[in-house]
N, C-alpha and C positions, 0 to 999 in steps of 0.2 A: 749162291748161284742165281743166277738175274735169268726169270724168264722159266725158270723149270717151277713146275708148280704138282703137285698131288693131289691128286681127287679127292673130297674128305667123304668117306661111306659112313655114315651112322645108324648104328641098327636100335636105336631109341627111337618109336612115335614122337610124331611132332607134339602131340598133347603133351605129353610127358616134358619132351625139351622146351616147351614154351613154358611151363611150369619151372623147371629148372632155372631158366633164364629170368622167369620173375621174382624168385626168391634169391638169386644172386643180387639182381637192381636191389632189391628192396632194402639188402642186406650192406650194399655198398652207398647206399644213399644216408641209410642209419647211422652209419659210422662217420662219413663224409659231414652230416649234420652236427653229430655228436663232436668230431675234433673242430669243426668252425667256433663251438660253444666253447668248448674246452680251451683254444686258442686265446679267445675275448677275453676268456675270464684270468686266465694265464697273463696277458698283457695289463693286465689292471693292475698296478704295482698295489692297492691297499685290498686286493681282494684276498681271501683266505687260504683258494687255491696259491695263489704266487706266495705266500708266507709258508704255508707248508711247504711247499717247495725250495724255496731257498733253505728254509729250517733244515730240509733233508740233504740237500747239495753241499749244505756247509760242514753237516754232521755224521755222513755217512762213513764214512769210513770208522768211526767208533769201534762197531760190529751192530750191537742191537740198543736198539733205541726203543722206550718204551711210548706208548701211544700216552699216557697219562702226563710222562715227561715232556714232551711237544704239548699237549694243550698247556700245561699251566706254564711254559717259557712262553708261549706265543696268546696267553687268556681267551683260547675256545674250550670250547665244552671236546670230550673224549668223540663222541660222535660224530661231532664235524671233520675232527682230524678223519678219525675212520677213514670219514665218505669222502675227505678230500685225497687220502695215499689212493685208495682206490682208485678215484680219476685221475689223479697225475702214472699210476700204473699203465691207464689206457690211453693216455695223451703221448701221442706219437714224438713231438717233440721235446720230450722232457728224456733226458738220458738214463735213469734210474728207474728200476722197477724194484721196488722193495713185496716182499712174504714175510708171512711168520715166520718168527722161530722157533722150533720143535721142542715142546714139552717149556715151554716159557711162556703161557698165556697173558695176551698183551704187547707182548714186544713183536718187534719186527724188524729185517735186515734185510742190505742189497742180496740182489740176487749172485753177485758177485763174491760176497765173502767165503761163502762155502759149497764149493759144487755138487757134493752130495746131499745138501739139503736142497738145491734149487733142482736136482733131479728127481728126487723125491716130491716134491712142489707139482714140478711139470708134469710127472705122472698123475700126481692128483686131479691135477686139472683137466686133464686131458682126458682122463675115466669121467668127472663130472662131464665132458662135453661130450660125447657120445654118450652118457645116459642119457642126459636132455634133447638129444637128437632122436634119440629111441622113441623118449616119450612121444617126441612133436612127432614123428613119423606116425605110430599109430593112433594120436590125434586126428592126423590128418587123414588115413586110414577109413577113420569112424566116421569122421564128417563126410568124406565122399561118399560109402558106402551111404547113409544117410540123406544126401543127395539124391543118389541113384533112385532110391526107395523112394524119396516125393515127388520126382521127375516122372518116376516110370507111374506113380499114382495118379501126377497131373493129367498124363497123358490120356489113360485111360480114361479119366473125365472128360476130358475133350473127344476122346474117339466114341464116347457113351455107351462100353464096354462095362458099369461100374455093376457089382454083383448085389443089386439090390432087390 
């Protein structure tokens, strides 16, 4: 409907909300940085991300692949493959997101082959990210609080209130 509009009432302090709004930028610009990189290195046909990736494009539908088996077909070390599923996981345009496999350490499969294990997955991840949020929250808690206490000390040096 063109022309009707709704008042928006927010009952958040602007302190708070301009807080909020900074850690979304922050958060959208990290990512935005992060897939420009991921892209470059994706387009580099002899770089090791676009090798894993093809490696796994060609090979997925197997079921599980092991991380040992990809280095030594493709001659990287285990670790690299690692760090490169990981970032082709996060790289938006790559079609495939591969997880472990439950009780097969080392291997690893689309998230497509078995939905009970990709739900399983998702739960996990999703409990790791709201702990981590936890953390950062009372992180961020301590610091301010912290703040307040050398703020409110500064002041008192400056008003020459100090209990000396």
């Amino acid at each position: 409907m063109k022309g009707f509009k709704l008042p928006f009432i927010s009952k958040i302090p602007v302190e708070i909300e301009n807080e909020i709004n900074k850690d979304v930028e922050r958060d959208v610009v990290y990512s935005d940085l992060k897939q420009k990189t991921l892209d470059r290195l994706f387009n580099n046909p002899k770089s090791p991300l676009r090798k894993v990736g093809d490696y796994l494009w060609l090979n997925y539908t197997k079921g599980a692949i092991s991380y040992d088996e990809i280095a030594k077909v493709l001659g990287m070390s285990k670790e690299v493959v690692i760090q490169r599923v990981s970032q082709l996981n996060f790289y938006n345009k790559f079609p495939l997101t591969m997880m472990p496999v439950p009780k097969m350490k080392g291997y690893i499969q689309s998230v497509l082959n078995n939905d009970t294990d990709y739900d399983n997955w998702d739960l996990k991840k999703q409990r790791t990210i709201v702990s981590m949020e936890q953390v950062r929250g009372k992180a961020k808690k301590t610091t301010r609080a912290k703040e307040r206490t050398k703020k409110q000390q500064k002041q008192k040096v400056q008003n020459g209130t100090t209990n000396n």
